[in-house]
N, C-alpha and C positions, 0 to 999 in steps of 0.2 A: 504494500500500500504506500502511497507516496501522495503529496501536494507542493504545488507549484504555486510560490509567491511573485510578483510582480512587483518592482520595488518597494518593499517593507519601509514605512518610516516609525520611526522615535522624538514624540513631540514635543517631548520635555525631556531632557538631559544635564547630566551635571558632566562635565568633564576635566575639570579643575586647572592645574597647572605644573609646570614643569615634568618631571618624576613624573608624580599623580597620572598625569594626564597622557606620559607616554605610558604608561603600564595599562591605565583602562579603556584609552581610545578604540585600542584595538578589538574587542568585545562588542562593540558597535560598528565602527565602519565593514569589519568584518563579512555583518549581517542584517548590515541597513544601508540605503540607498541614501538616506539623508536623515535630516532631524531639525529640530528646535534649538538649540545649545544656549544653555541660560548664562547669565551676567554675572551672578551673584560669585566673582572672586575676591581674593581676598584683596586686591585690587579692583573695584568692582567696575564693568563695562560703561561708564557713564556717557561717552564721546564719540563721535562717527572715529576717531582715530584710533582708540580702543577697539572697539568693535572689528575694525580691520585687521589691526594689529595680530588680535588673537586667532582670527579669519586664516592669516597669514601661517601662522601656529599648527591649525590642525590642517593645510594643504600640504602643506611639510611632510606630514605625517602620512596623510592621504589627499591623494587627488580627487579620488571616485564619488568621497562621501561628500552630500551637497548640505552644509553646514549654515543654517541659516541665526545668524548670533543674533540674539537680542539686544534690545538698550536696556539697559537699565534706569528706569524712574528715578530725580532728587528734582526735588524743590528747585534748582536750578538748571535743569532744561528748559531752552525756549525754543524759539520757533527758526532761528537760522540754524542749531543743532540738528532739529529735524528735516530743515530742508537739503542740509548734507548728508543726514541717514537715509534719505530718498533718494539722491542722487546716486549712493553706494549703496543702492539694491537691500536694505536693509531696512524691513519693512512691520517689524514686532519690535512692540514697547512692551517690558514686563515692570508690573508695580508689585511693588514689597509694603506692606503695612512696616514700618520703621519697630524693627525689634520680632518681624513673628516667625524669623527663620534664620538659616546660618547664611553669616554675611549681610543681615538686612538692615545693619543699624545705621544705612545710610537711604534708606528708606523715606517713605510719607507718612507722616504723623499726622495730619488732618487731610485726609482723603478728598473730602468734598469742598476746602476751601478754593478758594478764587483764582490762585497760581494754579494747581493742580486741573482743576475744572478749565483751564486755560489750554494747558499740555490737551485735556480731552479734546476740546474744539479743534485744534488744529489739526491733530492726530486725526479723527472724524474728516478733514477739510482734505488730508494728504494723503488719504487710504493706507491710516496705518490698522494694523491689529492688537489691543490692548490684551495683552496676558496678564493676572490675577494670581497671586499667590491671596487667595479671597478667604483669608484667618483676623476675627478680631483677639484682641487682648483678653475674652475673657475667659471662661471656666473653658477648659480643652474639649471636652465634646461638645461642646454649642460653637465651638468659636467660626466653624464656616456657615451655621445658619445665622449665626447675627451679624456674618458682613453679607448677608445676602440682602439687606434692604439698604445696602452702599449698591449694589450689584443692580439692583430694581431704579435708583435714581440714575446710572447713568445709562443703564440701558433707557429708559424712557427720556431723557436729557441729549442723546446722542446717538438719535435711534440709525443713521445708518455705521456706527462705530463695530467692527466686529470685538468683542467679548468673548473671553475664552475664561472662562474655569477650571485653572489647573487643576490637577488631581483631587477632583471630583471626588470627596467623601463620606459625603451625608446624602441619604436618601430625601430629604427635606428638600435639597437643593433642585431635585429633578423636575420640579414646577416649575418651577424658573424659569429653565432651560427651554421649555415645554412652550412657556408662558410670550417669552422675547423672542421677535426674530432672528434678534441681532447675538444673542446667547449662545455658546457652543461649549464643549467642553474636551478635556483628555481624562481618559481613566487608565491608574496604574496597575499591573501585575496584584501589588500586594494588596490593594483596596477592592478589587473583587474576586481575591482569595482567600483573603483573611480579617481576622475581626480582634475585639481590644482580649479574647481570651487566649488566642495565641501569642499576644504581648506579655500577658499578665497573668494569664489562668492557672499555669502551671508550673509559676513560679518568673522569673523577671528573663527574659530574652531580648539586651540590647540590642541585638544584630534589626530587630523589628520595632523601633521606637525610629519613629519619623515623625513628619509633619506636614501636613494635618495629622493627625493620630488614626489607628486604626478603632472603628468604629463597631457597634453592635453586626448581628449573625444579620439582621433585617436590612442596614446597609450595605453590606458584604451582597448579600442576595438580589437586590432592586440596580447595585451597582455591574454586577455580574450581569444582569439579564441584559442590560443596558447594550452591554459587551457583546452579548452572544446572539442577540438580532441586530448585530450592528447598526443599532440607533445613527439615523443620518448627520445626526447633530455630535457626536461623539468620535474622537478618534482614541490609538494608542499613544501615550505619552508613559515612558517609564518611570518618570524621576528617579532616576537608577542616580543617586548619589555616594558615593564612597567616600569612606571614611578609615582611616587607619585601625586596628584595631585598639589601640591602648585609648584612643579618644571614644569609642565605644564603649570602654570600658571603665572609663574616670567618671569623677559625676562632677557637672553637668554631664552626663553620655551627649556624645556629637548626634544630633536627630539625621539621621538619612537611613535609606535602603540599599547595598550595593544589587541591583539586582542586573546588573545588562549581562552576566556570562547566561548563556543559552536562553535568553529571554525567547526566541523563536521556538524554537523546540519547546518550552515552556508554554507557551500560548498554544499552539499545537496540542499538545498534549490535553489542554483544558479544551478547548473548542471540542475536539475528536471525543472525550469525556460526555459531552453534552450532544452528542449528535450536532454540532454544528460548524463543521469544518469548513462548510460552503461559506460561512458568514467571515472567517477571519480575512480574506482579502480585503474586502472592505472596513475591517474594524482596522484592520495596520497600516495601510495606504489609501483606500478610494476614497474613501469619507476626507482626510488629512489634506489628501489634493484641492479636492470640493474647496474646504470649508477654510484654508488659507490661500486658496486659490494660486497653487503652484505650478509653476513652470519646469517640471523636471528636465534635465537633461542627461541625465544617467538612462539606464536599460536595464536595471541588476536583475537578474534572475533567480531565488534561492529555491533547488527541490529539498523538504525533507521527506526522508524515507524511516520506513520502522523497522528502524534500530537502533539498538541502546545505548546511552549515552551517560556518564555521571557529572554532576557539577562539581570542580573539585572543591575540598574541605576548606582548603584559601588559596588566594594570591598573593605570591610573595611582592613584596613591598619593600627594598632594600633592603633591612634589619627587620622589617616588622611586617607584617599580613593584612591582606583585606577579607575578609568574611564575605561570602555572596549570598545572597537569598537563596534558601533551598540547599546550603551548603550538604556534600554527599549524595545528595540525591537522584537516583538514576531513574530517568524519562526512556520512554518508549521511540521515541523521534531523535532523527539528527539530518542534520544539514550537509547536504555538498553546493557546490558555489557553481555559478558558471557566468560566463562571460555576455 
């Protein structure tokens, strides 16, 4: 048994820097034809020259993969910043609430005031894409339903703006989506696979402490379904973020998932699970195309076939290791590549 992908994309991605970034690139260009690649470094992407910069970074590494870098949102973006990130094909703004995530403390701290609602307008005017890391400050499981009436104002304030909901993980949220035109979302691997008891149930599992947090069995399931009729409005976005292991392991624990080794095989595996194997093209690339409205210029082709494959235990990391989602665990699927 075998299925044929047609450029797989990755809508959300961390791929960090130096080291980091040559160790885990490869886990995704690999196995994706392109992706989202977020800002949030520890230098964070705030500048069309930035943005380049880093661009510059990962063609180095790979030619193939079509790496589309986001800006990163601050209080001081204007409007000749964006008309250079239009000129250099760079067409996603992601806003960070200041403080709800790693690296965001250069963030927006009042969301809806008058600079901010400025960036939206023109953004709206220049056809960009606002991406949402959409977490308030308060209690951790509520914190993506009470930015969702941040998410309702500017969908109705800037109704042809496209809006994207990162890693989609409250079932609360799916009205929304449902509700706005202009609403879209990514959903990640571990948020319709998993739920806050495999964080916590059986005892503390940093490798699965991220952000947004993972959510009840009833989220897990409505977010899942979401996935497996590949809802038009929805694509894949991993947030496959990595983190060393010992920052996993201090407290504060570092919030991220590593999850990009075999994310394909992985997805597979679940759709095929569900009788619904016919729906993953669409959930990893057609919808992705659609709804950021891309211009590929790759051709990748991945076949996986059934047979076995293990994720390893870790990746070494100079001195120290990365943990992967699923660490150990051996999938029915695996990938050959072609041209």
């Amino acid at each position: 048994m075998q299925i044929t992908l047609k450029n797989p994309l990755d809508m959300h991605l961390h791929l960090r820097e130096g080291d980091t970034l040559a160790c885990v690139f490869p886990f995704s260009f690999t196995s994706f034809a392109g992706g989202v690649v977020m800002p949030n470094l520890s230098t964070p992407i705030t500048s069309t020259a930035l943005a380049m910069d880093y661009q510059e970074k990962l063609y180095a590494l790979s030619k193939e993969f079509e790496a589309k870098v986001a800006l990163y949102i601050t209080p001081n973006l204007n409007k000749q910043e964006l008309l250079q990130a239009k000129e250099k094909g760079v067409k996603i703004l992601k806003l960070y609430p200041k403080g709800s995530t790693t690296n965001s403390q250069n963030g927006v701290s009042e969301i809806l005031d008058k600079s901010t609602l400025e960036i939206f307008s023109i953004a709206q005017e220049l056809g960009f894409i606002l991406s949402i890391h959409a977490e308030s400050g308060g209690y951790s499981l509520d914190r993506e339903f009470e930015f969702l009436e941040i998410i309702k104002e500017i969908a109705i304030n800037f109704p042809t703006l496209k809006i994207i909901i990162e890693h989609l993980s409250d079932r609360r949220s799916i009205e929304v989506l449902e509700r706005y035109s202009n609403v879209f979302a990514t959903l990640t691997l571990h948020h319709i696979t998993l739920c806050l008891d495999d964080l916590l149930g059986g005892g503390l599992n940093p490798h699965l402490f991220c952000k947004p947090i993972l959510k009840s069995p009833k989220d897990r399931d409505a977010l899942l379904s979401l996935a497996l009729e590949s809802h038009p409005k929805v694509c894949f976005g991993s947030d496959s973020a990595p983190h060393l292991l010992s920052k996993k392991l201090t407290s504060p624990a570092s919030a991220g998932i590593f999850s990009a080794p075999f994310l394909l095989e992985q997805l597979c595996t679940l759709f095929e699970s569900h009788n619904k194997l016919e729906n993953l093209q669409s959930f990893i690339s057609d919808n992705a195309i659609k709804n950021y409205e891309l211009n590929l210029q790759s051709n990748k082709i991945i076949t996986l076939h059934t047979s076995p494959c293990t994720i390893p235990s870790s990746i070494p990391m100079g001195k120290e290791c990365i943990v992967p989602l699923n660490a150990g665990k051996t999938l029915p699927w695996s990938i050959s590549l072609h041209s």
